[in-house]
C-alpha positions as CSV (number, residue, x, y, z in Angstrom):
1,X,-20.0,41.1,6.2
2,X,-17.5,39.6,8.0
3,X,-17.8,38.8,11.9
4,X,-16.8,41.2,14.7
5,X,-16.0,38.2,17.1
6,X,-13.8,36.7,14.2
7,X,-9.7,37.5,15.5
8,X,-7.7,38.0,12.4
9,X,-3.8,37.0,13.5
10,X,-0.8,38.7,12.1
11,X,1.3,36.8,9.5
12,X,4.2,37.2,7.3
13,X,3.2,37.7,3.5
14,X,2.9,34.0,1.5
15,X,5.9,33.6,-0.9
16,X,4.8,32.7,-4.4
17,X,5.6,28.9,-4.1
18,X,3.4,28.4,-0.9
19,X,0.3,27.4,-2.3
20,X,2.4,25.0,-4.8
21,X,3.5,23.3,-1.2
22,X,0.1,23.6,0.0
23,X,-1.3,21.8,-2.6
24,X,1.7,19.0,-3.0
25,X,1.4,18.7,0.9
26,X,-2.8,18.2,0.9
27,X,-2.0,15.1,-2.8
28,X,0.9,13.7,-0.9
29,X,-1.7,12.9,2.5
30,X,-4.3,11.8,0.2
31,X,-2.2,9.7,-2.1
32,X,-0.7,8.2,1.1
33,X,-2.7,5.5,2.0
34,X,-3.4,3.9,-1.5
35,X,0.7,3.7,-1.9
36,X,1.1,2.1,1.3
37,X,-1.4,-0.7,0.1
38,X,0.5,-0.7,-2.7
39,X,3.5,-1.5,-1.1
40,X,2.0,-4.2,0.7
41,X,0.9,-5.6,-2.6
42,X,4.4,-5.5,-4.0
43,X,5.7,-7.1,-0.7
44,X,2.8,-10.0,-0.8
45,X,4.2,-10.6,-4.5
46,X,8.1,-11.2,-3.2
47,X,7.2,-13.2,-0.7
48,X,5.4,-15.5,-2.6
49,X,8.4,-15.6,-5.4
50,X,10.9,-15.6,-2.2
51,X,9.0,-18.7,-0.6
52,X,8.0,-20.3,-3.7
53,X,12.4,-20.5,-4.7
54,X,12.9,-21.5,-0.9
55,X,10.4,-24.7,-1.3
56,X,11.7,-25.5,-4.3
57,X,15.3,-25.6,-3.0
58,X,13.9,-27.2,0.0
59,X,12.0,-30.0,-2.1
60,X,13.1,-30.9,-5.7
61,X,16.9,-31.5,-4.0
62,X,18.3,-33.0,-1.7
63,X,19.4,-29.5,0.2
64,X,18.7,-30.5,4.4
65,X,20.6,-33.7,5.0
66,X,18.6,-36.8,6.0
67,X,21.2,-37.8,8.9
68,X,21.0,-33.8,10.2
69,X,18.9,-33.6,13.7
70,X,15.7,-32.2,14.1
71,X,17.2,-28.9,15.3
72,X,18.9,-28.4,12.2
73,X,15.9,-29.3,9.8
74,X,14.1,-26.7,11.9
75,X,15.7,-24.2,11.1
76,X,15.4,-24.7,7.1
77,X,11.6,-23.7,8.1
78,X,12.6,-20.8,10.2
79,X,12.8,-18.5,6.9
80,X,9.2,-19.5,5.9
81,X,7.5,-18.2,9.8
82,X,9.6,-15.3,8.9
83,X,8.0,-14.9,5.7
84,X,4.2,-15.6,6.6
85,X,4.7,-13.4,9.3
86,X,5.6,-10.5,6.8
87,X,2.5,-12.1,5.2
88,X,0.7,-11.7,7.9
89,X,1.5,-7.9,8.4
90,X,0.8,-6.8,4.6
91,X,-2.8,-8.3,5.1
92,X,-3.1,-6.2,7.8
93,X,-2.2,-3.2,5.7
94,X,-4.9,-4.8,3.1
95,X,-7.7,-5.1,5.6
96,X,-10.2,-2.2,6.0
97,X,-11.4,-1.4,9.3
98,X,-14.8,0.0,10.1
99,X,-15.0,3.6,11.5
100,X,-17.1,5.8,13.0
101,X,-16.4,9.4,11.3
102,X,-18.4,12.4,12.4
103,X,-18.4,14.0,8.4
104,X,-19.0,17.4,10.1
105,X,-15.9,17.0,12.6
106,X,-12.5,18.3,10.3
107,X,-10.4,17.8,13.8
108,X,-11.9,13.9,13.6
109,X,-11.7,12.9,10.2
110,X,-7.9,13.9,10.5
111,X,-7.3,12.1,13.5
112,X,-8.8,8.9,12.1
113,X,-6.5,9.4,9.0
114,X,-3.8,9.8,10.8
115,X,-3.7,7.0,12.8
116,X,-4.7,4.8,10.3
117,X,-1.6,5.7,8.1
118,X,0.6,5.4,11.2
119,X,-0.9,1.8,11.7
120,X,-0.6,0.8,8.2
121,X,2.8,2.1,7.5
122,X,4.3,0.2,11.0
123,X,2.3,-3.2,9.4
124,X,4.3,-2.3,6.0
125,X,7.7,-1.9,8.4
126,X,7.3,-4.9,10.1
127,X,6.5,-6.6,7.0
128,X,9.8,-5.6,5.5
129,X,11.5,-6.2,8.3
130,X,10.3,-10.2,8.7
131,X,11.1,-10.5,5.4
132,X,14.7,-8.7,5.3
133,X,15.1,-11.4,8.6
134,X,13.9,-14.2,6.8
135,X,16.2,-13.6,3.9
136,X,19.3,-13.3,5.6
137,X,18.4,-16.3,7.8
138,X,17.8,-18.4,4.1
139,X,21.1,-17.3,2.8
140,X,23.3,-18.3,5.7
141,X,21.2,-21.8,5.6
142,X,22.4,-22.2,2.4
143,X,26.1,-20.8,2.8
144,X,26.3,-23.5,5.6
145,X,24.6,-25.8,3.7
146,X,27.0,-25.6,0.5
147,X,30.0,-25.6,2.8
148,X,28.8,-28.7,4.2
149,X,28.0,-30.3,1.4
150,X,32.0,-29.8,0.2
151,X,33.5,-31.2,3.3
């Protein structure tokens, strides 16, 4: 019997398709979260390749000149704070965090969800980003480098 309190609001009619959306929209929040970690494990895997190249160009040759100042052999390291700073940032995607979650509050459990996506996701951005800066700073090292090397 339904309530005499209850106010029933007037709507237009659902099209066909809108419970397709509805349901793509409600798999799209929940698959949300385990593809940003994903991402942040995909990221964690390039930066260790990324570094791993860098230290072996660093290394195994003779790439930073021995008579170059310490300014200059500073800056062949800048590309690796870049990188463990995106490090940094995808572990924070990684990490879990404890929260309190009323299991009887909707309103709550949505507002804990979304904030934790929207924290993750800016980790994941920042990660990209320190890396994309990290990359472009070890590729004009080793354009000037080269050029150097030829004069």
């Amino acid at each position: 019997m339904p309530d005499q309190n209850e106010k029933i609001y007037e709507s237009q009619p659902s099209k066909p398709m809108d419970s397709f959306w509805l349901k793509q929209g409600e798999k799209m929040f929940e698959d949300s979260l385990p593809s940003i970690r994903e991402a942040a494990k995909s990221l964690m895997t390039g930066l260790g390749v990324l570094k791993g190249i860098y230290l072996g160009i660093l290394g195994f040759s003779d790439f930073v000149p021995k008579a170059a100042s310490w300014t200059l052999k500073g800056l062949f390291i800048l590309p690796l704070l870049f990188w463990l700073l995106a490090l940094y940032c995808c572990l924070c995607v990684m990490m879990t965090k404890a929260h309190s979650i009323n299991l009887h509050s909707p309103e709550s459990i949505r507002q804990i969800c979304e904030l934790t996506l929207k924290e993750k996701q800016n980790y994941l951005l920042c990660a990209f980003v320190m890396l994309a800066v990290g990359l472009i700073i070890a590729i004009f090292l080793i354009i000037y480098r080269v050029q150097t090397a030829g004069s």
